[in-house]
N, C-alpha and C positions, 0 to 999 in steps of 0.2 A: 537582429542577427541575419545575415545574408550565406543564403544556401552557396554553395560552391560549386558553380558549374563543371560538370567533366571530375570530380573527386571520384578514387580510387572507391570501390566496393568495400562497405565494412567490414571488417573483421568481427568474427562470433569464439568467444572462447566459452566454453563448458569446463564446469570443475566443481570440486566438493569442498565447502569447508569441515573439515574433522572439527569435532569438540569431542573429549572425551568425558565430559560431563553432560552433554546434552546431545539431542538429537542434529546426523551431521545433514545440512544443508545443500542440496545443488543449487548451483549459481551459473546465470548468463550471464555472459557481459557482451554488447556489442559497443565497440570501439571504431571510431573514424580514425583517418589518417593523421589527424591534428588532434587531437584532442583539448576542448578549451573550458570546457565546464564538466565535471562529474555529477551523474543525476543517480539516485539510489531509489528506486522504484518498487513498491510493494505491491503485488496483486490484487484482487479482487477474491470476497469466498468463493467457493463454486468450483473458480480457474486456478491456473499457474501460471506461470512466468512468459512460457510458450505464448500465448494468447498478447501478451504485447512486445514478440519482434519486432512486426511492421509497423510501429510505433516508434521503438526505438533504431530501425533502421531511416525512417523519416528525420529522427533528430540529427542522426549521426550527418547527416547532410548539412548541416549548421554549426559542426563540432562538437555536442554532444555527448559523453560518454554514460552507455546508460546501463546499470549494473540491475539485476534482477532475479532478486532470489525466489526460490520456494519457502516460504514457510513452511514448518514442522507439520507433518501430517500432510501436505499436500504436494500437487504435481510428483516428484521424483527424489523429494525428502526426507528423510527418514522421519520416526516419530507415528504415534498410532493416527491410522484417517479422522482427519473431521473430529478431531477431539480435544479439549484445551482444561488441563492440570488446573493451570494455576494463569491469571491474566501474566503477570511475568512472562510468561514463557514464551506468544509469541512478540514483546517487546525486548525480550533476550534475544531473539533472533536476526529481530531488526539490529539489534546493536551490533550482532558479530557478523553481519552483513556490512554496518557501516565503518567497524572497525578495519576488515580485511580491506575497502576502497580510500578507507584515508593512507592506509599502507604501501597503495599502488604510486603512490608520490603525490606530490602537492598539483594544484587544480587554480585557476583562478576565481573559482567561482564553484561551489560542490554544494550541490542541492539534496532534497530527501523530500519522498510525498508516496501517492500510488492514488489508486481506487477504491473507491466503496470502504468495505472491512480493510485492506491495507493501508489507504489515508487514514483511515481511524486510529491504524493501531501506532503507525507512524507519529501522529497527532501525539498520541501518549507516552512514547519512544522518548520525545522532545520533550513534553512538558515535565516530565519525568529526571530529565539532564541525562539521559542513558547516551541520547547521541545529540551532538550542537551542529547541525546543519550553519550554510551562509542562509539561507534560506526555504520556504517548502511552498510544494504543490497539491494541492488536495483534490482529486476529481472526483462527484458524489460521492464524497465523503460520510460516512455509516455514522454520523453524531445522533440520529435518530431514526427509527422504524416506523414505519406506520403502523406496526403491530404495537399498540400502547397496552399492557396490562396493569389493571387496577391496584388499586391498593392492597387489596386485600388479596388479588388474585396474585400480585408479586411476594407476598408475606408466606402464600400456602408455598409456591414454587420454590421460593428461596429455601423456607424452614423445613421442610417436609418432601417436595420434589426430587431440591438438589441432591442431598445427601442419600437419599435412598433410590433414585434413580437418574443418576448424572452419567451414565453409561447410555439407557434409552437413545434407541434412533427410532425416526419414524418409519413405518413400512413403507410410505409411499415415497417415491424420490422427488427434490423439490423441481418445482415447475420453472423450466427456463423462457417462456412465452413474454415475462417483463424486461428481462434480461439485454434485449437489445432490439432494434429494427432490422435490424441484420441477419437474413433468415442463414446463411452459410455461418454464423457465429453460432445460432442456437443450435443447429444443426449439429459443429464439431461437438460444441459441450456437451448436447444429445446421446452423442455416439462415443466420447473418449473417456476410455475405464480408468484417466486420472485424474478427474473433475470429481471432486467431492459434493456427491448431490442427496447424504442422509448423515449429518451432521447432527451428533451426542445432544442432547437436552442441557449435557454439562456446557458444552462449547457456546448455546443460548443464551443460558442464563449469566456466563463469564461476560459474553458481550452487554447484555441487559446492565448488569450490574455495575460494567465499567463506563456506560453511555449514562448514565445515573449520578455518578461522581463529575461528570465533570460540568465546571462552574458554566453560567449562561448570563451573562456574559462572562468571558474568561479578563480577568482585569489583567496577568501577570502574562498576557502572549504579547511577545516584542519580535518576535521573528519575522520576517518579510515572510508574503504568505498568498500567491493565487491562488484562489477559490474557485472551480470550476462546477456549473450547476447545470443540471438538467433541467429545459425547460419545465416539464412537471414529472418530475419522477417519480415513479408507481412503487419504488420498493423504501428507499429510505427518504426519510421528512428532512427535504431543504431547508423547510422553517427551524428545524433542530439546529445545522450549517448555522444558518443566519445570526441566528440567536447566542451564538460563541463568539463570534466576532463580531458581533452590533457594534459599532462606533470607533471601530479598530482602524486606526489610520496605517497599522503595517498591513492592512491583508486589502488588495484588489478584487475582485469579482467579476466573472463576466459566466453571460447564461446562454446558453445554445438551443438549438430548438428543437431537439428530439425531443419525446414524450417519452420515451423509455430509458432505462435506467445507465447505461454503457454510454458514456461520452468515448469511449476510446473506439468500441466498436464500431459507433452507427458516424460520428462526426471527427475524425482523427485529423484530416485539415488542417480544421478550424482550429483545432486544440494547438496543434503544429505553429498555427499562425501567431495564435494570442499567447503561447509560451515563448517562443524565442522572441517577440516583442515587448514582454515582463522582463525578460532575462536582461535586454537591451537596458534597461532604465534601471538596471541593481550594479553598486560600485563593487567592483573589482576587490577581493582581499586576497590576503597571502596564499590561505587553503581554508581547508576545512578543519575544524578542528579532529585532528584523532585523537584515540582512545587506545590505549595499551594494552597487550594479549591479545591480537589477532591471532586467529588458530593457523596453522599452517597448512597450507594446501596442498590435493592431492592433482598430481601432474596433470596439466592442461593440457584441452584438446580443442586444435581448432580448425576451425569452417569459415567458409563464406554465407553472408547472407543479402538476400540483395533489399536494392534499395525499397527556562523551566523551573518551573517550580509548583509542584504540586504531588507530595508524595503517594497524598492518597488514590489516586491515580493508579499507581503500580502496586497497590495491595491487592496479595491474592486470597484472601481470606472473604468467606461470604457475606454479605452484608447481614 
């Protein structure tokens, strides 16, 4: 894809999706003046949505349309901080996230991926049949932690921890020093009181439990699929990434050379580069598919910004 010299400044719309049975959602979308592919973008834990504008204002120079929710509990969404019910819940969100953008009209091309924990949860979204993307993007991807606990230490936490302390947050806040090379990135999440940086024991072990489940290699992923890795990332195991798509002829790869965890933060370029040139080599379809019951939104406000199958998967029950 070829950036557009001299295009018009993206558009930023801000808005809520209602649900009256779940927690409601803020959503960003920034919008170029063409729009030619829809890309539905999950965050990263930690952050929000905010943390990749300049990200998707980069896209939007390509065509681009990159929609960006908060997940429940985080940035400017409703729902308690840093806290996860049930794994449903934030693969529910991704779905009324991706419901509302197949609503926005047809696309030639409508992607779904994010960061860290949001590729993760996205990853699950899909294999789950919640939402059918043309395709996804996964940037260090949460498939595994370096924090590996034993067998027996997962058996005490599971049976004994969860249930009588899945509330538990830790005193200390967690440490943003891996988080990026980008000292102005650690810096804001340092200082901004909607970074989620003491996350429930529940919300742990939900992720623990749902990185557990999923098969390595996954035989049943057919979805087109870049893989974006951090040269050696310090927070979650690439080797985990790897090892879900071992021999997967839909899924690309390509690896960058920061040592820290944030491919968006520290190398956005690059990422900029090697995406709209995957995007280039994927055939055109009609849309995306949607999904029926998009919740109804509350009036938009907008700004300038400058430039499946695998149920078990979605069970929210403890192992």
């Amino acid at each position: 894809m070829d950036a557009r010299a001299g295009e018009d400044t993206p558009g930023l719309t801000v808005r809520f999706l209602d649900r009256p049975d779940a927690p409601d959602l803020f959503l960003r979308i920034v919008r170029p003046a063409e729009p030619r592919v829809r890309f539905l973008f999950l965050h990263a834990s930690l952050v929000h949505s905010e943390y990749y504008l300049p990200l998707a204002a980069q896209l939007a120079r390509f065509g681009i349309e990159t929609w960006l929710p908060d997940l429940r509990g985080h940035g400017r969404s409703a729902g308690t901080r840093g806290h996860t019910r049930a794994w449903r819940d934030p693969m529910q969100d991704v779905a009324a996230a991706w419901r509302a953008m197949c609503a926005a009209g047809p696309a030639a091309l409508s992607l779904a991926g994010g960061e860290s924990y949001g590729a993760f949860v996205t990853y699950c979204a899909i294999r789950s049949g919640d939402i059918a993307p043309d395709a996804a993007v996964f940037m260090s991807p949460a498939f595994g932690l370096h924090f590996h606990p034993s067998r027996l230490a997962w058996s005490l936490l599971s049976r004994l921890a969860w249930p009588a302390a899945g509330w538990v947050r830790p005193l200390l806040a967690l440490p943003v020093g891996k988080v990026a090379d980008n000292a102005a990135v650690r810096r804001m999440i340092d200082r901004d009181p909607l970074c989620n940086r003491r996350y429930t024991l529940g919300f742990l072990l939900h992720l623990l439990a749902a990185q557990r489940r999923v098969p390595a290699p996954d035989p049943d992923w057919r979805t087109r699929t870049l893989l974006c890795l951090s040269a050696d990332d310090p927070i979650v195991d690439n080797g985990a990434s790897r090892a879900v798509f071992a021999g997967n002829a839909a899924v690309a790869s390509v690896v960058g050379a920061t040592g820290f965890h944030s491919l968006v933060a520290d190398e956005s370029p690059w990422l900029v580069e090697h995406l709209t040139k995957w995007i280039d080599t994927l055939k055109p379809v009609s849309a995306g598919r949607a999904h029926p019951g998009a919740s109804e939104p509350r009036p938009e406000h907008r700004a300038d910004v400058a430039p499946g199958r695998a149920p078990v998967l979605s069970a929210s029950p403890r192992p």
